[in-house]
C-alpha positions as CSV (number, residue, x, y, z in Angstrom):
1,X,0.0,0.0,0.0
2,X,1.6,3.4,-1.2
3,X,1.1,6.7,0.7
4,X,-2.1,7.8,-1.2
5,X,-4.1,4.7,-0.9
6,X,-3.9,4.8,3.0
7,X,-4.7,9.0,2.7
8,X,-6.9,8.9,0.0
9,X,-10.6,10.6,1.0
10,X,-13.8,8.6,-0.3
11,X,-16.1,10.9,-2.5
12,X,-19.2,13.1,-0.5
13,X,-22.2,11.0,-1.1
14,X,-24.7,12.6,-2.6
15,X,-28.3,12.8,-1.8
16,X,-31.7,14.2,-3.3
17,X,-33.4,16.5,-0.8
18,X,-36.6,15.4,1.6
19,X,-38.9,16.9,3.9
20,X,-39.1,14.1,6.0
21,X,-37.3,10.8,7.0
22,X,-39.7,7.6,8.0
23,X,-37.5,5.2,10.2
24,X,-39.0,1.8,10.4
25,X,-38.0,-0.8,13.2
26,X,-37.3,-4.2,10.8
27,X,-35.7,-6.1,14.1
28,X,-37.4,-9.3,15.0
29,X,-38.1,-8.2,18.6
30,X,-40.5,-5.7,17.3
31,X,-42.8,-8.3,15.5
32,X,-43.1,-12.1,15.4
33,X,-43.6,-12.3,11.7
34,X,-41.4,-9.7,9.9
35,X,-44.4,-7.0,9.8
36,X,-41.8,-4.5,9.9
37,X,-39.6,-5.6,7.0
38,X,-43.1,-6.0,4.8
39,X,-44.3,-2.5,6.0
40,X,-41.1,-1.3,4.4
41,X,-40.8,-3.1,1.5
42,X,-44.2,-1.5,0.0
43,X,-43.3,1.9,0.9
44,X,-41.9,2.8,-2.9
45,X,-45.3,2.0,-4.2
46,X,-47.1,3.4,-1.3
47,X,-44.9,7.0,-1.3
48,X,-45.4,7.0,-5.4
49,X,-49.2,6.9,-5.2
50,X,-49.1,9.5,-2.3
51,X,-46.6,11.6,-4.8
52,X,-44.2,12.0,-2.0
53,X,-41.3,9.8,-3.6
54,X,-40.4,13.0,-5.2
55,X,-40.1,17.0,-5.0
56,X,-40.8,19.2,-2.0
57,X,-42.8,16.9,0.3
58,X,-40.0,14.2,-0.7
59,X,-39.8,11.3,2.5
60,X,-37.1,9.4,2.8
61,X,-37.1,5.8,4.4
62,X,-34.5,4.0,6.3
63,X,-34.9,0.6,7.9
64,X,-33.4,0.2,11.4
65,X,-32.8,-3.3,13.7
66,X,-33.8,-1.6,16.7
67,X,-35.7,1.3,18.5
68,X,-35.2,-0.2,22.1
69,X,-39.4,-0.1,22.3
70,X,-40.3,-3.4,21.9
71,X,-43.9,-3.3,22.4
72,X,-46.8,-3.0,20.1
73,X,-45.1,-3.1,16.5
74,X,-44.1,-2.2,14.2
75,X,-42.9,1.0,15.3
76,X,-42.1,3.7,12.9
77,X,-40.6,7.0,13.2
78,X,-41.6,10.0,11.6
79,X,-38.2,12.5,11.6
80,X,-38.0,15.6,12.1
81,X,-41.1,16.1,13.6
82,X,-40.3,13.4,16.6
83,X,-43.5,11.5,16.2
84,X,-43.2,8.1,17.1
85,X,-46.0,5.4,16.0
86,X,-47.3,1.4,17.2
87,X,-49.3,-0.6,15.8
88,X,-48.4,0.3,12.1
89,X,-50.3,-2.5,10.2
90,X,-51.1,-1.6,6.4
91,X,-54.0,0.4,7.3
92,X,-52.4,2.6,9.6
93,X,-49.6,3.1,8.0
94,X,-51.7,4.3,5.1
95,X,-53.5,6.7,7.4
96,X,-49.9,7.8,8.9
97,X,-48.9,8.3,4.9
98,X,-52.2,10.5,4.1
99,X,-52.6,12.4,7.5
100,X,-48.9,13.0,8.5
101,X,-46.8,12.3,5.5
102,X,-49.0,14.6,2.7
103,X,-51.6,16.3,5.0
104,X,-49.0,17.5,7.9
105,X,-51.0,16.8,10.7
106,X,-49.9,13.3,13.2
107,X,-52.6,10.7,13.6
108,X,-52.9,11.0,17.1
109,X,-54.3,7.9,18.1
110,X,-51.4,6.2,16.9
111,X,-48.9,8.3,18.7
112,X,-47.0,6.9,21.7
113,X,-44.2,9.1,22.1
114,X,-43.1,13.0,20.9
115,X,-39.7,14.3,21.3
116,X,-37.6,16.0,21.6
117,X,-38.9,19.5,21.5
118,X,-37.2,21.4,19.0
């Protein structure tokens, strides 16, 4: 290995602009069955028909193993608001895409923790 291999700085990545980033606990502590993993899988289609896979109300979603809440999943994330959702079947999580995700207002029955207070 010569000096500039072991100096040499990876490229910036790059990344397309979003309003909001939907983390979604995939971890097999959080459901029995792999709701979580499913739930995410059918976002693309889910965030194309809502027209928030693009432009200014752009989300973004990331999977994670593990929120440390492992009680009612799946449990999804809604950042930067600090929402954070149970019970996310497909119907909620449709009415968490329409109400929060497009319309800007959190579907509060499904809330179970805010923060933190910006």
């Amino acid at each position: 290995m010569n000096d500039d291999t072991r100096t040499a700085i990876p490229e910036k990545p790059k990344m397309a602009d979003y309003k909001r980033l939907l983390l979604v606990c995939t971890g097999p502590r959080c459901t029995l069955n792999g709701e979580g993993q499913t739930l995410f899988d059918g976002l693309g289609e889910k965030f194309k028909a809502a027209g928030i896979d693009q432009g200014p109300l752009r989300v973004k979603r990331t999977r994670v193993s593990c929120f440390a809440t492992c009680k009612a999943g799946p449990i999804v994330c809604v950042q930067p608001d600090g929402i954070w959702y149970y019970n996310v079947n497909e119907a909620n999580l449709d009415r968490i895409i329409q109400q929060h995700l497009v319309g800007g207002e959190p579907v509060e029955d499904l809330i179970y923790h805010r923060g933190p207070e910006l």
